[in-house]
N, C-alpha and C positions, 0 to 999 in steps of 0.2 A: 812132162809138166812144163808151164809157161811160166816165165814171169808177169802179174798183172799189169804191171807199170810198164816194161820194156818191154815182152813180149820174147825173153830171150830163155831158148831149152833152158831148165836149170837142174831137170832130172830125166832119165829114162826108164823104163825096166819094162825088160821083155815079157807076153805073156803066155810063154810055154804053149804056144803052138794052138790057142784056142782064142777063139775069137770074143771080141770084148762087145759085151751086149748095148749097145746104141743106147743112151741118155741113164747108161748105170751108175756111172761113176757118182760117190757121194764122198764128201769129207765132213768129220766128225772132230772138231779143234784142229790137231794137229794130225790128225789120221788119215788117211786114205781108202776107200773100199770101190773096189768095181766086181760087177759081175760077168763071170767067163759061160762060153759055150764050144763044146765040145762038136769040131767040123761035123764028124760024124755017127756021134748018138744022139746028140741035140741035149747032151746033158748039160746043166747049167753048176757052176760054183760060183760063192762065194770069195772073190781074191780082195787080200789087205796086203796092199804094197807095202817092200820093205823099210826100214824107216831108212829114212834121209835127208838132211838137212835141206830139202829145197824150198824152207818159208824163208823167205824176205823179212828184213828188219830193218827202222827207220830209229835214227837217231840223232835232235835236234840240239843243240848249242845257240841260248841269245846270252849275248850282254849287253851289261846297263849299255844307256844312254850316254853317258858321263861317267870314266874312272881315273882319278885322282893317283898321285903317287904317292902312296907310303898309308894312305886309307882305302879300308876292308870294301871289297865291292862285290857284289853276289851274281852271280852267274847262274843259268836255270836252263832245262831243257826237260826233255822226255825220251823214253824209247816206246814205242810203237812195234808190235809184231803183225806181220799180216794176217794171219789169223782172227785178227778183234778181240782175240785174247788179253786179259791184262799179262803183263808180263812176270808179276809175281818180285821179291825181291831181287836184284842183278848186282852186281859188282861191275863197276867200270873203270876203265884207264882213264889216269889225265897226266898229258902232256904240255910241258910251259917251257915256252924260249923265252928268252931274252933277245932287246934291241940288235945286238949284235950277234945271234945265231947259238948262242950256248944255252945248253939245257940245262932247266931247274930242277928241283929235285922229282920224279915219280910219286905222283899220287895215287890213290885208288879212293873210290867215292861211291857210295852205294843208293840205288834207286828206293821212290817206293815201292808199295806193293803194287800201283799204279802205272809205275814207269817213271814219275815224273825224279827231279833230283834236283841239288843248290849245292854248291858251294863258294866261298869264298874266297878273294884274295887280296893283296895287299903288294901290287908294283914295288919296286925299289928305287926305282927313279924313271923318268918320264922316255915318253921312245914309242916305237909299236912294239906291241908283244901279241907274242902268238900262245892261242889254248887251243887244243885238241883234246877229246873224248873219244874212247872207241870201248865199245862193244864188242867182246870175241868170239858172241854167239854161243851156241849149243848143241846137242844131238839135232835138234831141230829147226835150228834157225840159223840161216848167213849171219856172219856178226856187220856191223856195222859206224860208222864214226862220224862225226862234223867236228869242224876246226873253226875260228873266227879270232879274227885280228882286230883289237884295239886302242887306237890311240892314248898314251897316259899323258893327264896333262900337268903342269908342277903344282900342288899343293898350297891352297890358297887358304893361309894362315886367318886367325880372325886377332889380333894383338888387343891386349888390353893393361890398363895397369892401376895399380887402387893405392891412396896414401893421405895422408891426412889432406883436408883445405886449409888448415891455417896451422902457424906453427911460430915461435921466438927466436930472433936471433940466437945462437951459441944453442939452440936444440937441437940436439940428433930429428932426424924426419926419416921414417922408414919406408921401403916402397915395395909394392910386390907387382907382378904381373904374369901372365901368359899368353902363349900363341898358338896352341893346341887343345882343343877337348873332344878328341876324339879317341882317346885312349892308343895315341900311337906315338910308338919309341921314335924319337927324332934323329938324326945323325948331328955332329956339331954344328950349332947355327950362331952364327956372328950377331948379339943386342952391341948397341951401342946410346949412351945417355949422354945428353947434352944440356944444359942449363944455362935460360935467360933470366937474367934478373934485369926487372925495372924499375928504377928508382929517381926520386926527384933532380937528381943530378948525373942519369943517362941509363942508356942501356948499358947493358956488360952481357956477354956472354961465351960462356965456357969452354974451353976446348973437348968434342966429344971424348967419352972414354968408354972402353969396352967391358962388360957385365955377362959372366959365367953364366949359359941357363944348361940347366938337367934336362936330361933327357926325355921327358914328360912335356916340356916346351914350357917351364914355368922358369920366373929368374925372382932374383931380388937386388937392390942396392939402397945406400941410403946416401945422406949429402947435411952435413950439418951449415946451417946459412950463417954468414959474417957480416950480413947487412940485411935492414927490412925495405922491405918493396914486395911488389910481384915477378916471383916465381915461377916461371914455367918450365919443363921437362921434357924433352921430347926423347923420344923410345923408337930409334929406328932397329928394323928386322934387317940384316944385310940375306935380299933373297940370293941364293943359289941353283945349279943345276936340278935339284928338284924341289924348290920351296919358292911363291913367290915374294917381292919385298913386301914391307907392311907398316906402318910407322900412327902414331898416336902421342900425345900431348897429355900434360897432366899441369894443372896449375895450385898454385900452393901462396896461401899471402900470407908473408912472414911481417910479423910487429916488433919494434924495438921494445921489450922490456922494461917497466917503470925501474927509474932509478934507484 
């Protein structure tokens, strides 16, 4: 038997000494039959070779376009038997490096009844990473694998921040914001809040200070004001090796209070 594709033996089996009748050979899914004949009585049989794993099997690996570090990215392929067969439920390998060559943990990820498959994953910081699938085959089938390296790129935050527009001297003013809503855990990330105030006798503004955010990527701070003018805030992201910067404004016009 050949391989279709290469063309390379991939099985043999002798036929006990009789001869194989010209254009018998038929295959039936995974089966095999040819008919024998006998040098010297001209008797004919029925022969089903024994089984053997000589079908071929294909199995594909793409990824996205675009995947991000520390957001869920979905990967997709198929496995294919030569046969034309579907290949019925499978169980497959997945293999993950890291940037620097250390292995992640062992997956297993299961086809459909189609062949086809998805899962996901979620980089931990920017780099190439390597994924491999492999197929360990069956009675019937070579197993088979594909691998595919993808660039991760840093995590491009969208920052936002919400708090009143007007507000009295000597009033607490509370503020909220975030820089994630993709439902992924953050590692610590550096806000920092800065405030200008402008008033009829000049600007001032503040020495930035830094603001706690949770792991969600949301934060909070507040600033009670000691003079009325306009207020502005600015909210910078300090980005990182895998987050990038991000920065946004918030303005607030505070009133002196009637006497």
């Amino acid at each position: 038997m050949y391989d279709a594709t290469t063309a390379e033996v991939i099985y043999t089996a002798a036929h006990q000494g009789k001869a194989v009748v010209a254009g018998s050979i038929e295959f039936y899914g995974t089966l095999t039959f040819a008919v024998l004949k006998e040098p010297g009585t001209g008797r004919m049989h029925l022969w089903r070779l024994p089984p053997s794993p000589y079908h071929s099997s294909t199995l594909t690996l793409t990824a996205p376009s675009k995947v991000t570090a520390l957001k869920q990215s979905t990967f997709s392929g198929r496995l294919t038997l030569s046969s034309g067969l579907p290949p019925g439920v499978q169980t497959l390998e997945l293999y993950r490096w890291l940037p620097d060559g250390t292995d992640r943990p062992f997956q297993e990820i299961t086809t459909a009844a189609d062949g086809t498959y998805q899962f996901t994953d979620a980089p931990p910081s920017i780099g190439a990473f390597k994924y491999q699938v492999y197929w360990p085959g069956n009675s019937w089938f070579w197993g088979s694998g594909s691998s595919v390296t993808v660039t991760v790129a840093r995590y491009q935050p969208t920052l936002t921040v919400t708090g009143p527009a007007t507000g009295n001297v000597g009033e607490r003013l509370e503020f909220s914001g975030a820089f994630g809503a993709d439902g992924i855990t953050f590692p610590r990330t550096i806000i920092t809040v800065s405030r200008e105030v402008i008033t009829p006798g000049g600007t001032i503004v503040s020495k930035a200070r830094e603001v706690a955010s949770a792991a969600d990527g949301s934060f909070s701070f507040s600033d009670t004001p000691t003079r009325a003018g306009e207020h502005t805030y600015t909210v910078n992201l300090l980005g990182n090796s895998t987050i990038e910067s991000a920065s946004t404004t918030h303005v607030v016009t505070v009133l002196q209070p009637p006497a």
